[in-house]
C-alpha positions as CSV (number, residue, x, y, z in Angstrom):
1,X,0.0,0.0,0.0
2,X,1.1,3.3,-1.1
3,X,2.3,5.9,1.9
4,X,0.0,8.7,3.4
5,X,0.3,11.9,1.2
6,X,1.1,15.1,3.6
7,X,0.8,18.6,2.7
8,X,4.7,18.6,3.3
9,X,5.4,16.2,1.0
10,X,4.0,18.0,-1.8
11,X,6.6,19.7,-4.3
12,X,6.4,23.9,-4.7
13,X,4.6,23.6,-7.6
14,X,1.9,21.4,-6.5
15,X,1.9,23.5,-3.8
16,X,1.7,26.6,-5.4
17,X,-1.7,25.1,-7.5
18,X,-3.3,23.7,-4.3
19,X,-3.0,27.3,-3.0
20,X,-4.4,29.0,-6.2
21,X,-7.2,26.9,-6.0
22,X,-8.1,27.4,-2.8
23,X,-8.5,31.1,-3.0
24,X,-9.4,34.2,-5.3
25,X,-6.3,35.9,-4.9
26,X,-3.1,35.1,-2.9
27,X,-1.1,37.6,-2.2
28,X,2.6,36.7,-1.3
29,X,4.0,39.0,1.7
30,X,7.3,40.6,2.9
31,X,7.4,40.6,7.4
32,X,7.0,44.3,6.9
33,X,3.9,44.1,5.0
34,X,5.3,45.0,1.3
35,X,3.5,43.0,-1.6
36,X,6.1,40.6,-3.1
37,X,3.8,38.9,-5.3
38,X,0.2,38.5,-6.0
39,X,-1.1,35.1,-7.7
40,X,-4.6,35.8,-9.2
41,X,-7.6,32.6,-9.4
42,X,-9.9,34.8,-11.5
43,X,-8.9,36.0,-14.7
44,X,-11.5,39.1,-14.0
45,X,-9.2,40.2,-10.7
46,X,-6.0,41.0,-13.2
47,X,-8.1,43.4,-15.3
48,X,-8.7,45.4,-11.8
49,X,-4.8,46.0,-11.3
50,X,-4.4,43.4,-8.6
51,X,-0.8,43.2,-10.2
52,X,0.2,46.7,-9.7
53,X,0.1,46.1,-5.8
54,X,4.0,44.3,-6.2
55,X,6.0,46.6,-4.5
56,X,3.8,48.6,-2.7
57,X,3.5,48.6,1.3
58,X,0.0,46.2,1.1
59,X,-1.9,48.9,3.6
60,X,-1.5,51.5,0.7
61,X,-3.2,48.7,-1.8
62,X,-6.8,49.6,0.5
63,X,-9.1,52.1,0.7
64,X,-8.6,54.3,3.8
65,X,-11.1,52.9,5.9
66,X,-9.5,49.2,5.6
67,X,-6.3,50.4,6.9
68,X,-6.5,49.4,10.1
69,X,-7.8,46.1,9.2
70,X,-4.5,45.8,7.0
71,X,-2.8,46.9,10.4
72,X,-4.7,44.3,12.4
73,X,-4.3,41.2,10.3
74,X,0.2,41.9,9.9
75,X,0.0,42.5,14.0
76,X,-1.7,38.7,14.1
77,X,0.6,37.6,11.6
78,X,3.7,38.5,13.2
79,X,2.7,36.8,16.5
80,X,3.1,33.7,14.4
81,X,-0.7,33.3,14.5
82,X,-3.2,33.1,11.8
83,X,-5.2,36.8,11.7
84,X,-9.6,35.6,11.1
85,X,-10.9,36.9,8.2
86,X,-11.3,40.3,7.6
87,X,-13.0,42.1,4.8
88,X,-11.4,44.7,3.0
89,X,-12.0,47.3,-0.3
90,X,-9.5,47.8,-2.5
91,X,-10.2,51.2,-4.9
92,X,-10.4,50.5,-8.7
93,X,-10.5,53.9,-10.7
94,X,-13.0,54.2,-12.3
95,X,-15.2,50.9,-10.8
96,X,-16.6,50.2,-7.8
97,X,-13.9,49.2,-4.9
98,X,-13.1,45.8,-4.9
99,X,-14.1,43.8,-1.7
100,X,-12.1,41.0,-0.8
101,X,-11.7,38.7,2.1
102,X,-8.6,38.1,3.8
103,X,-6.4,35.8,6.1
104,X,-3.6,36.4,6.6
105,X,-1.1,33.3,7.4
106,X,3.3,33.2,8.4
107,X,5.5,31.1,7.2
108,X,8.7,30.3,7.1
109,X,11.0,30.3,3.9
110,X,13.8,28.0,4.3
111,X,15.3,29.7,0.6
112,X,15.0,33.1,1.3
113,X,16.1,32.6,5.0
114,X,13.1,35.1,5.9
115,X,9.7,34.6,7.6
116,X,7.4,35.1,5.2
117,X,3.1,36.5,5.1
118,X,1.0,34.7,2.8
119,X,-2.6,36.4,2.8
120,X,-5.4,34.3,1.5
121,X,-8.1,36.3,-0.3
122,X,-11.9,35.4,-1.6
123,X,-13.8,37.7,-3.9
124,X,-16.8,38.9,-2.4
125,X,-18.0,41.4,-5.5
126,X,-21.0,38.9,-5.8
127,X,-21.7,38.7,-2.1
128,X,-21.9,42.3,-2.2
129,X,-23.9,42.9,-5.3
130,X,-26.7,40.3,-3.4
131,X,-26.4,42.3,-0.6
132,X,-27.0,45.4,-2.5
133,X,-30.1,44.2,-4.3
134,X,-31.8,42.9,-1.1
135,X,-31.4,46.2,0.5
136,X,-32.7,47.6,-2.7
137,X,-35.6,45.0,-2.6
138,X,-36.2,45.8,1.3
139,X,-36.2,49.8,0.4
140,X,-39.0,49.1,-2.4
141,X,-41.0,47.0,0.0
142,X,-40.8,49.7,2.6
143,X,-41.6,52.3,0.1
144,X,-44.8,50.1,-1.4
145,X,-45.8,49.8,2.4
146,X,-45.6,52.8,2.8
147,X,-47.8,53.9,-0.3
148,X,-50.2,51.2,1.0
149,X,-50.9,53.2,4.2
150,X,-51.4,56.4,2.9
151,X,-53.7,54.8,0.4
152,X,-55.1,52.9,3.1
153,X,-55.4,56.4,5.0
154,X,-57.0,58.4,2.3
155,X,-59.3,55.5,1.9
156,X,-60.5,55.7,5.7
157,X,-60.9,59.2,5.6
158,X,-63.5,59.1,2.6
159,X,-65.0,56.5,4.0
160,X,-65.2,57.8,7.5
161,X,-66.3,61.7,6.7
162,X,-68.9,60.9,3.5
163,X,-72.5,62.2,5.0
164,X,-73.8,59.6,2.9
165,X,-74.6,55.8,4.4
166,X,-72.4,53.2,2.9
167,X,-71.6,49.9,3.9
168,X,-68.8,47.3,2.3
169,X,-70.7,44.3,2.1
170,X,-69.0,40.6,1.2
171,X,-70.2,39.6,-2.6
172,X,-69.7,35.5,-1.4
173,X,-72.0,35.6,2.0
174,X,-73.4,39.1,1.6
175,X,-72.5,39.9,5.5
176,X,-71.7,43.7,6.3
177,X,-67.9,43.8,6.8
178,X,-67.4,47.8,7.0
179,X,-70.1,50.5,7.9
180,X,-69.6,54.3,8.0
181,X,-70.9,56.4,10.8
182,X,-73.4,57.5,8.4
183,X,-74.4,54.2,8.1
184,X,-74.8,53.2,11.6
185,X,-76.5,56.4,12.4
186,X,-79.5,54.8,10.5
187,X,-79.8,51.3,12.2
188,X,-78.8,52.8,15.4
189,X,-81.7,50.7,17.1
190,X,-79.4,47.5,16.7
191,X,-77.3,46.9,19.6
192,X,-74.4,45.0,17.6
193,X,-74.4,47.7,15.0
194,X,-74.5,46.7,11.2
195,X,-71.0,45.4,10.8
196,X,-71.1,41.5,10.5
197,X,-75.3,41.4,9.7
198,X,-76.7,39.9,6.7
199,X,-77.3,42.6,4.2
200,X,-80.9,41.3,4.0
201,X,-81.4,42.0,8.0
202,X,-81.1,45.5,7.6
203,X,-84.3,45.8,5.5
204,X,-88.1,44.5,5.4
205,X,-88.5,41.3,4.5
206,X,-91.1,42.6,1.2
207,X,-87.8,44.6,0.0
208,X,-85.9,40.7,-0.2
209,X,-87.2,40.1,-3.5
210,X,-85.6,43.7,-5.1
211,X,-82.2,43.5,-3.4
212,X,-81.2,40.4,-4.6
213,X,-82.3,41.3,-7.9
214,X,-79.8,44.5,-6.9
215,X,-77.3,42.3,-6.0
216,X,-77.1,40.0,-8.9
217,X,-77.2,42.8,-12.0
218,X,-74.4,44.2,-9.8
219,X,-72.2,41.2,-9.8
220,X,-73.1,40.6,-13.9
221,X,-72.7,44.5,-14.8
222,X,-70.7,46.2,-12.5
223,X,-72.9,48.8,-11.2
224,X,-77.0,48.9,-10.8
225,X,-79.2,51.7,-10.6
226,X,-80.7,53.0,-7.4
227,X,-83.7,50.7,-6.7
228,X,-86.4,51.9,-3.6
229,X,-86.1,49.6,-0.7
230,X,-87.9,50.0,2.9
231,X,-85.2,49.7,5.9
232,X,-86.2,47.6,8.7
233,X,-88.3,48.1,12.0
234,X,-88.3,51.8,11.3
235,X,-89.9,51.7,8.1
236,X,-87.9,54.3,6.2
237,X,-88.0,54.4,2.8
238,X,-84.7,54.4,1.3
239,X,-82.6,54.3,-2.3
240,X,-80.5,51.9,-2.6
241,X,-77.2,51.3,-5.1
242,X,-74.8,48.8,-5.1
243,X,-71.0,48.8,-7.3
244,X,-68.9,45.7,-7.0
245,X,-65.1,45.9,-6.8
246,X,-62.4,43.0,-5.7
247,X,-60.2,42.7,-3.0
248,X,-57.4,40.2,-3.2
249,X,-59.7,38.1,-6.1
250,X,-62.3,38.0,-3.8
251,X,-65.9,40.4,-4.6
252,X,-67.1,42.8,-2.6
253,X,-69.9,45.3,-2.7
254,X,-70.2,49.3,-2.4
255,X,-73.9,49.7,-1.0
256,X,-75.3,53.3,-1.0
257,X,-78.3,54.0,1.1
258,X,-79.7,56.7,0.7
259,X,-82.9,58.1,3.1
260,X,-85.8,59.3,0.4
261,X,-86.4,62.2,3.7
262,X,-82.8,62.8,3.1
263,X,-82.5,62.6,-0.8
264,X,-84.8,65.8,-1.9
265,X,-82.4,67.7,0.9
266,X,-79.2,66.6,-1.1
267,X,-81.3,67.7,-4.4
268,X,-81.9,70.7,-3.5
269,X,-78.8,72.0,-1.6
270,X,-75.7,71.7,-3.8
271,X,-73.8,72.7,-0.9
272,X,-74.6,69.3,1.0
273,X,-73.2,65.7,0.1
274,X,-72.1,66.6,-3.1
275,X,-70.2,69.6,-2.0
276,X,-68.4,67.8,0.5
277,X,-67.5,64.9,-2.2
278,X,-66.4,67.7,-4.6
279,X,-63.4,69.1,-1.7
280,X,-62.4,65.8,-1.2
281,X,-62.2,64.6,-4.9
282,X,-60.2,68.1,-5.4
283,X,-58.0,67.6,-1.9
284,X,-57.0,63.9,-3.4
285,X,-55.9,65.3,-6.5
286,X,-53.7,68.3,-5.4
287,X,-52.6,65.6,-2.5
288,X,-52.0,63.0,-4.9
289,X,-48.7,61.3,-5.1
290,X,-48.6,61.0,-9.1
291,X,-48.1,63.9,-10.8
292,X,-52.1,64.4,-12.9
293,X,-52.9,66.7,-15.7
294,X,-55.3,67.4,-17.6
295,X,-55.3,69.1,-20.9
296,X,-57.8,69.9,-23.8
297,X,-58.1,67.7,-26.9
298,X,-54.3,69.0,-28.4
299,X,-52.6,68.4,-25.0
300,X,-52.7,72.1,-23.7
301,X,-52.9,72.4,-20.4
302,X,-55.7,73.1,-18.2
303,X,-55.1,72.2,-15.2
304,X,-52.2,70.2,-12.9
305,X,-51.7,69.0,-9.4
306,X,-48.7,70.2,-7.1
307,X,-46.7,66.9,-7.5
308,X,-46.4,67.1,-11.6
309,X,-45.1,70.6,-10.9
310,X,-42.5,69.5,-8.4
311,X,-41.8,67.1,-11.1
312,X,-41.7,69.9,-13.9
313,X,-39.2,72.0,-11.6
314,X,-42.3,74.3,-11.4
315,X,-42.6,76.9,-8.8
316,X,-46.1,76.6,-8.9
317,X,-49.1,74.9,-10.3
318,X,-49.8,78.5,-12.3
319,X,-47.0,78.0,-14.6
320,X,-48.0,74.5,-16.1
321,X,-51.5,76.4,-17.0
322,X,-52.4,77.3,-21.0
323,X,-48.7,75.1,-22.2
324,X,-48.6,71.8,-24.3
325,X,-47.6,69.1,-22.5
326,X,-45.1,68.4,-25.2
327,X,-42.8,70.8,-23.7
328,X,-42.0,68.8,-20.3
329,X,-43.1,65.6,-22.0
330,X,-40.9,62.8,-23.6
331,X,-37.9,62.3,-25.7
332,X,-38.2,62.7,-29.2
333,X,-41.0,65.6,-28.9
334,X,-43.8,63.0,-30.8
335,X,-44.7,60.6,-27.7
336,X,-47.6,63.8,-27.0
337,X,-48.8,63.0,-30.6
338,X,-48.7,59.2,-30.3
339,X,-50.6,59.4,-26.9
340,X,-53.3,61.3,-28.5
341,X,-53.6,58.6,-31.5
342,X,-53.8,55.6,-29.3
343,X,-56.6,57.7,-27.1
344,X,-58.4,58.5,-30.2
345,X,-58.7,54.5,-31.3
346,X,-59.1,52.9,-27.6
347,X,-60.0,55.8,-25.3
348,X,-57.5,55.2,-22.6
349,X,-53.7,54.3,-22.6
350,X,-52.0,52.5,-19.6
351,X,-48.1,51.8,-18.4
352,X,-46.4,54.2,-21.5
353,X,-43.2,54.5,-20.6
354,X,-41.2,57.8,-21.5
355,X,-39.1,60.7,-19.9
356,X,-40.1,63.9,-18.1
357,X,-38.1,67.2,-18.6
358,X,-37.9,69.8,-15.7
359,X,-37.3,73.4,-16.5
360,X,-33.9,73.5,-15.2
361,X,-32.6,70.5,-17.3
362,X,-33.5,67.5,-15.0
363,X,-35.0,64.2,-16.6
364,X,-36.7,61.5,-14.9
365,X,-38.3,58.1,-16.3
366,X,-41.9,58.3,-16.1
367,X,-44.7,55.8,-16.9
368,X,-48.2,57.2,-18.0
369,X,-51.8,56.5,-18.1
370,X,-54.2,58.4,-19.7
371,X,-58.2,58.8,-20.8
372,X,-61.0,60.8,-22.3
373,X,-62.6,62.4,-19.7
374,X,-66.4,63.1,-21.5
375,X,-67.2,67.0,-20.1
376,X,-70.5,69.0,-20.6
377,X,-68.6,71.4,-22.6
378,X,-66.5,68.9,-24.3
379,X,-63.8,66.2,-24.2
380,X,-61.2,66.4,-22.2
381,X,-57.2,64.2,-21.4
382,X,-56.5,63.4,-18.4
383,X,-52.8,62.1,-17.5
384,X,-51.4,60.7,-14.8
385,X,-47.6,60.5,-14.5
386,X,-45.6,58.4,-12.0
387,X,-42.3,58.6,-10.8
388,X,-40.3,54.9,-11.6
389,X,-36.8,56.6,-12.0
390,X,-36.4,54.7,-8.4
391,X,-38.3,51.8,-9.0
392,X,-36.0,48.4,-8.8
393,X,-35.3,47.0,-12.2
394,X,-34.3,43.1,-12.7
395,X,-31.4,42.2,-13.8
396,X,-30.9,43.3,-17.6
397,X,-30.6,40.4,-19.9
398,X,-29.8,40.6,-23.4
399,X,-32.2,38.6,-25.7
400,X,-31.1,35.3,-27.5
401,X,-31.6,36.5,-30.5
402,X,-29.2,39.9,-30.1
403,X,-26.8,37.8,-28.5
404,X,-26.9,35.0,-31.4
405,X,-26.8,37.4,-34.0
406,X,-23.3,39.8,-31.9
407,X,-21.7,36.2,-32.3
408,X,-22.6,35.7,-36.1
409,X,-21.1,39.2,-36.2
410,X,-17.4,38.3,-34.6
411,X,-17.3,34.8,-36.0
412,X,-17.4,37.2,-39.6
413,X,-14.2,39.4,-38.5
414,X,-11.6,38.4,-41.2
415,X,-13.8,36.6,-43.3
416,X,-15.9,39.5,-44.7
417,X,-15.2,43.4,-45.4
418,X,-16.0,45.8,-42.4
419,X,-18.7,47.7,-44.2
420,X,-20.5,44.4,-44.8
421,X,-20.4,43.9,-41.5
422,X,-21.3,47.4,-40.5
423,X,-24.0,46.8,-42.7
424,X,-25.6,43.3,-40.9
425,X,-25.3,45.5,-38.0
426,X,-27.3,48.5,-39.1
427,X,-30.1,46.1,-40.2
428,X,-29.6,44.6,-37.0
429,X,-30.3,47.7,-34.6
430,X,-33.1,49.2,-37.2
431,X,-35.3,46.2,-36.5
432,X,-35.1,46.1,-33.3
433,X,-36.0,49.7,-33.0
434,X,-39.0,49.6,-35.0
435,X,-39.9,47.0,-32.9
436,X,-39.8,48.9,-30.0
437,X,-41.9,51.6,-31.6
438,X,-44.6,49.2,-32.0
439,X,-44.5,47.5,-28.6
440,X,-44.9,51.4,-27.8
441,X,-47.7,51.8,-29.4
442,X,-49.8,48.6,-29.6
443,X,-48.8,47.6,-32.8
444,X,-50.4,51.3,-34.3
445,X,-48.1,51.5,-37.3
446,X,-48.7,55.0,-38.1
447,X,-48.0,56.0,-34.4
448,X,-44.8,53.9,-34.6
449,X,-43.7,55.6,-37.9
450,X,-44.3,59.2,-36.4
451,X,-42.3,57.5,-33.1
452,X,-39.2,56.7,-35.4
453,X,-39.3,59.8,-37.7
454,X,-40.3,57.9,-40.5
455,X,-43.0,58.3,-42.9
456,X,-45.8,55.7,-43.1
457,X,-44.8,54.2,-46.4
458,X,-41.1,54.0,-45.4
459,X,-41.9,52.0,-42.5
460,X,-44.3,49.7,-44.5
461,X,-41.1,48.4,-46.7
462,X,-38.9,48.3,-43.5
463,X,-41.9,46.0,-42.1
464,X,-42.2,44.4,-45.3
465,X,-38.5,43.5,-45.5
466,X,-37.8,42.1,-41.9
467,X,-41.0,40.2,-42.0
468,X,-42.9,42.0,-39.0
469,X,-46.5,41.1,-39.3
470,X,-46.8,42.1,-42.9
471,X,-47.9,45.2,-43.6
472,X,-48.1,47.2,-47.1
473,X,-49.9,50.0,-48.2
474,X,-53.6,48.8,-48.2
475,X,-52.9,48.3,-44.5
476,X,-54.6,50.5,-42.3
477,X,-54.5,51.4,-38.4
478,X,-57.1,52.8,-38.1
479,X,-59.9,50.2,-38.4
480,X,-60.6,50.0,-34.4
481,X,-63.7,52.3,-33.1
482,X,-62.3,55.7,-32.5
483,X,-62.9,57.6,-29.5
484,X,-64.6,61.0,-30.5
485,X,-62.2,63.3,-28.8
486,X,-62.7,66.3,-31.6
């Protein structure tokens, strides 16, 4: 049987490899702490000058606030002890520093008659770039919290000062779950209050019959018309509405109750309910925490809320009054334009992505929503614009197909003339940009030629030639209903 293999037995080389392989980056030590050689794992590490450290004291190779970690691990080293692990930053010009953790070990060189450092290093740039993204992820949780409480808040607040009676009412069992003080003010003869009674309980038993029928258009449409019901034990006659929304998947009900004693009051006062509903719809838009516009049919603008100003680098709301919206809005000058043509065909447009311009040179990424507002006196655009230059973004990935067709590109150095190649490459780029444009705008292909500066024809043979859905002259985008906005 062959002998037991020690670590001493080993020769320098197979020495030497064992240690590379065990760490990231060795770096070979004088006693007095100068860098006599540095022996790199990753290739990655040599392109971020770990070899210019030989012949540099190794405390000057750190960033200042490692120093005394540098300090700490050569004290431990020349008590003839093994330093821990300590992490330490190394400054890269023009990068990010360089993290790297280090132990640091003596030894004793019987060649060069000299005790000798040997500090063993692991690369912690991915450990760091994790730790960066969950602190990123934990700040965007915090923040969407955050935005769920004052939404939460504003919520409560409606809810809690409305003079009219509503009640939240549970589409599955139809049980009361939420009641406003309004609300409770007019079943005030029942002990437990309305919350977690039968919707049914809380009127006459000959109104049964026209609440369900209530209930059930609501749940197939949406929304029902008032419909007269009688309330319970006092006999008051009442209107009655219900609007269904969803709450985690599950349905819920918005009831309105309305007292017919009460209604010809609210008729005939302005001032009343629908006074108070007015100065809280206008206190939630000036509050809002999207920046909201809204402009006449060519995108002028009427009116806009004090967070799009902030955005605008507006000193106040004023100033935003009787412009286009054009002149803050996007980055070629036409997204105002294709917004308009994609509100014309479908009436609304969600999650457009584009830039914002302050007046003082600032640009942010925005994402916007907008609709046709239908006015007495005419349409109107409304916009709302929200913030995302903070939002956490995935990691980038390039597509298959780009990254197939960059190595088609290389594998042709040498083998075909650079303007051939050039050219591949133009092609490359122009159809990927086009189809941008139409992801931009829904596949309209006269917004997308306005998008990309072209004219409508030009971009029907640049279709036509890549093979994008077709596409020739006879086309037309502009089959869908349009939205009278004119």
């Amino acid at each position: 049987m062959a002998d037991n293999l020690f670590i001493g037995d080993l020769d320098p080389k197979a020495a030497v490899r064992l240690v590379e392989s065990t760490s990231d980056l060795v770096v070979l030590l004088s006693a007095e702490g100068e860098v006599l050689e540095v022996a790199v794992h990753d290739g990655s590490l040599t392109g971020l000058g770990a070899n210019a450290w030989v012949g540099r004291p190794w405390v000057d190779t750190v960033t200042v606030e490692s120093r005394d970690k540098i300090q700490a691990s050569l004290k431990d080293a020349a008590q003839a002890t093994p330093s821990r692990w300590r992490q330490v930053n190394h400054p890269v010009p023009g990068a990010d520093d360089l993290p790297v953790l280090y132990m640091t070990v003596p030894v004793q060189s019987e060649s060069a008659g000299a005790a000798r450092l040997v500090a063993f290093g692991r690369d912690l740039r991915s450990t760091v770039a994790l730790q960066r993204r969950l602190v990123e992820a934990q700040q965007t949780m915090e923040r969407d919290y955050w935005r769920f409480r004052e939404a939460d808040t504003r919520y409560r607040h409606l809810l809690q000062t409305s003079h009219e009676p509503l009640l939240v009412v549970d589409g599955q069992n139809q049980r009361v779950v939420e009641a406003n003080p309004a609300a409770e003010a007019l079943w005030s003869h029942v002990r437990t209050g309305a919350v977690g009674l039968s919707l049914s309980a809380l009127f006459d038993n000959g109104s049964a019959e026209p609440l369900q029928s209530l209930l059930a258009a609501a749940r197939a449409v949406g929304k029902r018309d008032p419909v007269r019901l009688t309330l319970a034990d006092n006999g008051v006659p009442a209107m009655v509405s219900a609007t269904l929304f969803r709450q985690d998947q599950l349905p819920y009900m918005l009831v309105r109750v309305v007292p017919v004693t009460k209604l010809a009051q609210a008729n005939g006062a302005a001032t009343g309910n629908g006074a108070a509903m007015q100065g809280l719809f206008q206190a939630y838009v000036g509050q809002a925490a999207d920046g909201l516009v809204f402009t006449d049919v060519q995108g002028r603008v009427q009116s806009a809320n004090r967070t799009f100003a902030l955005m605008a680098q507006l000193s106040a709301e004023e100033q935003a009054r009787g412009e286009m919206l054009d002149r803050w809005l996007g980055r070629t000058g036409v997204e105002l334009s294709v917004l308009v043509t994609n509100l014309r065909q479908r009436g609304s447009v969600g999650l457009f992505t584009t830039t914002l311009r302050g007046e003082f040179g600032a640009q942010i990424d925005v994402e916007i929503s907008a609709t046709v507002l239908t006015m007495p006196d005419g349409p109107r655009l409304g916009f709302s614009i929200r913030d995302i230059s903070r939002r956490l973004q995935g990691e980038e990935r390039t597509p298959d197909r780009v990254s197939r067709s960059v190595s088609e590109l290389t594998e042709l150095v040498g083998r075909v003339p650079l303007k051939d190649i050039v050219s591949e490459t133009t092609e490359l780029i122009e159809q990927l940009c086009i189809e941008a444009a139409l992801q931009m705008t829904h596949g309209n292909r006269a917004s997308a030629a306005q998008l990309l500066g072209l004219s409508r024809q030009s971009l029907y043979v640049k279709l036509h030639r890549f093979g994008l859905g077709g596409g020739g002259a006879s086309d037309t985008d502009d089959e869908k209903p349009a939205v009278n906005i004119d």
